[in-house]
N, C-alpha and C positions, 0 to 999 in steps of 0.2 A: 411478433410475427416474423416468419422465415423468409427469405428475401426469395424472388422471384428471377431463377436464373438467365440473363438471354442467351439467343444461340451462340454467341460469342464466348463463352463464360470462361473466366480462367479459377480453377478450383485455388482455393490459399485454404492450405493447413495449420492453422493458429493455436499456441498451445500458451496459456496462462492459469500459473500453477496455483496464485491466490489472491484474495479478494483486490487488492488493488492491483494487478493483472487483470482482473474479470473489469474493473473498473476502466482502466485508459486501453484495454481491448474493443469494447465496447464502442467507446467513440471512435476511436479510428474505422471499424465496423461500419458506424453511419455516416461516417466520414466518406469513407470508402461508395456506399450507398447513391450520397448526394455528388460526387463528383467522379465516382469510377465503376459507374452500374455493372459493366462486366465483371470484377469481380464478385466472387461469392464464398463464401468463410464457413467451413465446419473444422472442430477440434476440441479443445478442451476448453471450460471456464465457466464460469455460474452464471445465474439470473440476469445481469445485465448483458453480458454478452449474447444468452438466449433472446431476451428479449429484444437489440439490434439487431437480431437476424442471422445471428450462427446456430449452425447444425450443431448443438452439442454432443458430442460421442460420450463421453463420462463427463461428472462433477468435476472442478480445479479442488474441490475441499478432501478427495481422495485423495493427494497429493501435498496437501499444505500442512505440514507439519513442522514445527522448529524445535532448535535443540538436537544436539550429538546424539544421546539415549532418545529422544523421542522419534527421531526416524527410524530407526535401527528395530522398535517395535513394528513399523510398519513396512518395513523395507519388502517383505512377500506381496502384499498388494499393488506397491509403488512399481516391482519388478514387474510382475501380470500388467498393467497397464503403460508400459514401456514397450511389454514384446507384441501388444495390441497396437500401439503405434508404429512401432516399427514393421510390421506387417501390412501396413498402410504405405509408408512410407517407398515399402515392397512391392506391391506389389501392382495388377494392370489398370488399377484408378487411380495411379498415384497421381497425388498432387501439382498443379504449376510452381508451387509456391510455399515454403515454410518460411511462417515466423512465428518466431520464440520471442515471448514479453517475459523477459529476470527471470528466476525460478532457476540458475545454473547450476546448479548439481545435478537436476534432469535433463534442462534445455543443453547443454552442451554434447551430452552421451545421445542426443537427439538428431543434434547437427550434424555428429559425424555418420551417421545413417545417412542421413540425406545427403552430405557433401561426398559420399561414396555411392548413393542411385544418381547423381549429376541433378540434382533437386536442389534450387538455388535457395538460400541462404539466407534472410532478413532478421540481425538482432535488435528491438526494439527493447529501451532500457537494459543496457549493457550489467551484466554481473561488474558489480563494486569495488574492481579492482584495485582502486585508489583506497581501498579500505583493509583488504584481506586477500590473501593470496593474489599478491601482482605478477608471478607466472603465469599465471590463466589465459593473459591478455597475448600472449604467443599462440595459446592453445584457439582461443577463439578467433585470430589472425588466420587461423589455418583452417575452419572450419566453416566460417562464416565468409559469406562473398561482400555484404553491406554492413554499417552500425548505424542506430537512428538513436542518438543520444539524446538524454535530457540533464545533462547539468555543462556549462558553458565550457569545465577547465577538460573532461574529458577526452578530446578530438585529441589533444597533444600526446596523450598516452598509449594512443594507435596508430600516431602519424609514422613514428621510425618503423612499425611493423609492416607496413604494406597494403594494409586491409581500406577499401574505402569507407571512413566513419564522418560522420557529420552531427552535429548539433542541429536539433529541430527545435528546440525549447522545450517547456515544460507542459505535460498535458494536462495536468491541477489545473493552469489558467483556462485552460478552454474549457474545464469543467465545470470552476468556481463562473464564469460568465454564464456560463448555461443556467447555473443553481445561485442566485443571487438571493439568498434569506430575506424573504417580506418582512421578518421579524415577529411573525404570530401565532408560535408554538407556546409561549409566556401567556399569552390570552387565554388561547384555548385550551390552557391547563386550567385556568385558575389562580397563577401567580402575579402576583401584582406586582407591579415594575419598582417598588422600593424593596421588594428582597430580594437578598442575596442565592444567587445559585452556583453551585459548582457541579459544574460538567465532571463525569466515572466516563470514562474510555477506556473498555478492558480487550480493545483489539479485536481480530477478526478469525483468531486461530484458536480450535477444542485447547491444541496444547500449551497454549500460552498459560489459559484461565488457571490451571494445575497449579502453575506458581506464580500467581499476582492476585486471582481472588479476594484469598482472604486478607490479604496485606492492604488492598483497594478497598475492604468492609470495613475492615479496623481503623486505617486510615478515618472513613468517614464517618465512625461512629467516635472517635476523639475529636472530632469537626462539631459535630453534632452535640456532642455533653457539652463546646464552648461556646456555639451558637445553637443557640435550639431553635430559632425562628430561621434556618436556613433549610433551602429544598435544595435536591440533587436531583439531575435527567443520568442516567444511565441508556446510551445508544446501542442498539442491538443490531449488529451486522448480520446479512442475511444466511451467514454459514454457523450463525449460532444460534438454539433454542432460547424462545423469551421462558418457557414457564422453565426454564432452570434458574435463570435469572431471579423469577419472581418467588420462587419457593425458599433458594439461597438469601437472599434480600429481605422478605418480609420479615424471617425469624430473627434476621438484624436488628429489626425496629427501625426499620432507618425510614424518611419521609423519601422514598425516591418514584420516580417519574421513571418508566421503563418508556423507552419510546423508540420508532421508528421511522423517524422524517430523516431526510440525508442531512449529512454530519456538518453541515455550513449551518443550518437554519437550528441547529440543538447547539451548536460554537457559539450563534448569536445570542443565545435566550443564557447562555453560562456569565457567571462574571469571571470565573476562573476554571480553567479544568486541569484534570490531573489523568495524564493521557500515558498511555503505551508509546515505544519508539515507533518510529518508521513511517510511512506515511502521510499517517493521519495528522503529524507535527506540523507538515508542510500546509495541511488544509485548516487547521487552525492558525498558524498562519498570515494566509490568506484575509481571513475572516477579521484578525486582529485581537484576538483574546487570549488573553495572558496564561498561561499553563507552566504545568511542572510536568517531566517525565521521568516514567517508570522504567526500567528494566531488571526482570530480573527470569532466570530459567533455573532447568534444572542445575546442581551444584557441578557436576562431572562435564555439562557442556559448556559453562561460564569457567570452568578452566581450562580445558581448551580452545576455548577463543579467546579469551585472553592473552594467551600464547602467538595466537596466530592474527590478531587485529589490529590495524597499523596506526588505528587514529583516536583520536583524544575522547571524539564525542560519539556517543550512541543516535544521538538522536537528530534526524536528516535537516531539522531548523539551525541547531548548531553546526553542525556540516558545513553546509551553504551560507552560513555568516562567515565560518571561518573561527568562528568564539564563540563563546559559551552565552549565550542572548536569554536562555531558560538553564534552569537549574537543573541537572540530572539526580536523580536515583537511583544508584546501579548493584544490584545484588545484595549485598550484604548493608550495604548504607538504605536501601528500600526502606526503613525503618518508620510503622507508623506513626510516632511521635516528631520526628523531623521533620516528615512531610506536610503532617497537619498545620506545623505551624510555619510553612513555607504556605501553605495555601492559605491560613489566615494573613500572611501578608500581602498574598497576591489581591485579597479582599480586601483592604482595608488600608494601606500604606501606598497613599497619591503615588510619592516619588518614584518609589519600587515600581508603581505599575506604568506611568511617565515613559521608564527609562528601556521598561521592557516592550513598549509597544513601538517607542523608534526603534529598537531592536527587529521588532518583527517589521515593520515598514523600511529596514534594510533588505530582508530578504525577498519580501516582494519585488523587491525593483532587483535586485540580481536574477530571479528566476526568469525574466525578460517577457517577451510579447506571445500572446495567443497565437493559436494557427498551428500546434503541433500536430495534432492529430491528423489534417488536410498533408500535412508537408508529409509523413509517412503514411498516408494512402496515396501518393502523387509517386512514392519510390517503390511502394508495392505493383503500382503501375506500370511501372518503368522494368521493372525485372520481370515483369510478366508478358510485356508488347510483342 
């Protein structure tokens, strides 16, 4: 339901370019809602953000593509809804307020529109420049008037530039509080609590599936010929078809669970998953179940980022430990025989799983205390008074 403007209203133009944008958009949204009524939110972002209460003007999933080549097919669309916004931006309803959630290849070409109609500025989750192109971090100095960070060592990397940036924490925790797994996705399938499951997390982007698919089927079809009494959940994010899933899948042969509950309560019912990088690392996590991650893309944008990427690890659990706490798979090492028998250990070898779960109960406690979402509705507030 659309929020109900009062005569006070200060418009905020919100643009999050993929699923987990549309995700901690969303809450700051209701955030926003329970403690700063006068705002009100249209722009970009999917299902959750719709249903908080944003006007959505287009899909975030017209937009979310990864991979050098894979934008580059879509870059005629991504431009049309660039000069869509920026005609917003232009024009005599423009906005009190823009904020951009990540997404910086668009969100920045964004900013400098607004920071040239005198349209103030709100970066929430900062583009990665602790990861890849740390020039940026001048650029978005200059473009953005606030940052509403979420990883703790960031603030240091804006402080010599000028710009005011602030650590709010992590908005996973105000999420994972909200979504605390009952634990009875396992019931209500059918599986009885002495079998083994492994969590398929093939991410939230069309372009990803191109190249991890079938590497994720074979994968669990080598799983499967060495336990046969094991079930797999495969979770379907809302910017992807299930019956593509289930027509690719069944011809698998594989026993999988196509499901739809959010990604804590399918983590719970998993003994182990075999996950995509980025996000969803951190929300598993959370949860405390043991995983491996995948990365792998097209062959021409894995070397170019390879070129251009400054840090060890793909995957944001790693990140945030600082070490390697889960196993990566990246491109070429992707290999389904490696990996199956990294997830029969994750199954099956106490110690291995022991060592990997104080691991993950390290970066819980680095991601720090709940309240991020309220902390950046309180500065959206503030830029808008």
């Amino acid at each position: 339901m659309q929020q109900t403007a009062p005569v006070n209203s200060r418009k905020i133009l919100i643009v999050a370019g993929e699923a987990s944008g549309d995700l901690h958009g969303s809450h700051l949204i209701r955030a926003a809602a329970e403690y700063h009524p006068q705002l009100s939110f249209f722009g970009v972002g999917g299902d959750k953000m719709r249903a908080a209460g944003c006007q959505i003007i287009f899909p975030s999933d017209e937009l979310s593509v990864m991979g050098v080549v894979e934008v580059v097919k879509q870059l005629p669309k991504i431009y049309h809804r660039f000069k869509q916004l920026k005609r917003i931006l232009l024009g005599t309803e423009r906005p009190d307020l823009l904020i951009l959630i990540d997404f910086p290849d668009f969100n920045l070409r964004l900013a400098k529109v607004a920071k040239g109609a005198g349209i103030p500025v709100l970066y929430y989750i900062s583009p990665k420049v602790w990861a890849w192109r740390s020039g940026r971090a001048k650029i978005i100095a200059e473009r953005v008037d606030r940052l509403a960070l979420i990883f703790p060592f960031e603030p240091q990397i804006y402080e010599p530039l000028g710009v005011q940036a602030e650590y709010v924490g992590n908005p996973l925790l105000d999420e994972f509080m909200e979504n605390q797994p009952p634990g009875l996705l396992r019931k209500s399938l059918g599986i009885e609590a002495e079998v083994q499951v492994v969590g398929i997390f093939p991410g939230s982007r069309n372009s990803e599936l191109e190249h991890i698919l079938d590497t994720l089927v074979e994968t669990a079809q080598d799983l499967y010929r060495q336990k046969p009494d094991i079930k797999f959940l495969l979770p379907v994010a809302p910017s992807l078809k299930r019956d593509f899933f289930e027509h690719r899948l069944s011809a698998a042969g594989l026993p999988v669970f196509i499901v739809e509950e959010n990604i804590y309560e399918v983590a719970a019912a998993s003994n182990a998953v075999l996950t995509v990088s980025g996000t969803v690392t951190l929300q598993l996590a959370l949860v405390g179940t043991p995983m491996a991650i995948l990365y792998k893309v097209a062959p021409l944008s894995y070397a170019i980022g390879k070129r251009l990427i400054r840090i060890e690890y793909a995957g944001l659990t790693n990140i945030v430990a600082g070490r390697g706490v889960v196993r990566e798979f990246i491109q070429d090492a992707a290999e389904p025989a490696a990996m199956c028998r990294e997830m029969i250990r994750l199954l099956d070898d106490q110690r291995y799983i022991e060592t990997m779960s104080q691991g993950l109960e390290e970066v819980r406690q680095l991601l720090g205390e709940p309240g991020c979402s309220m902390r950046v509705a309180d500065i959206a507030a503030e830029m808008t008074a």
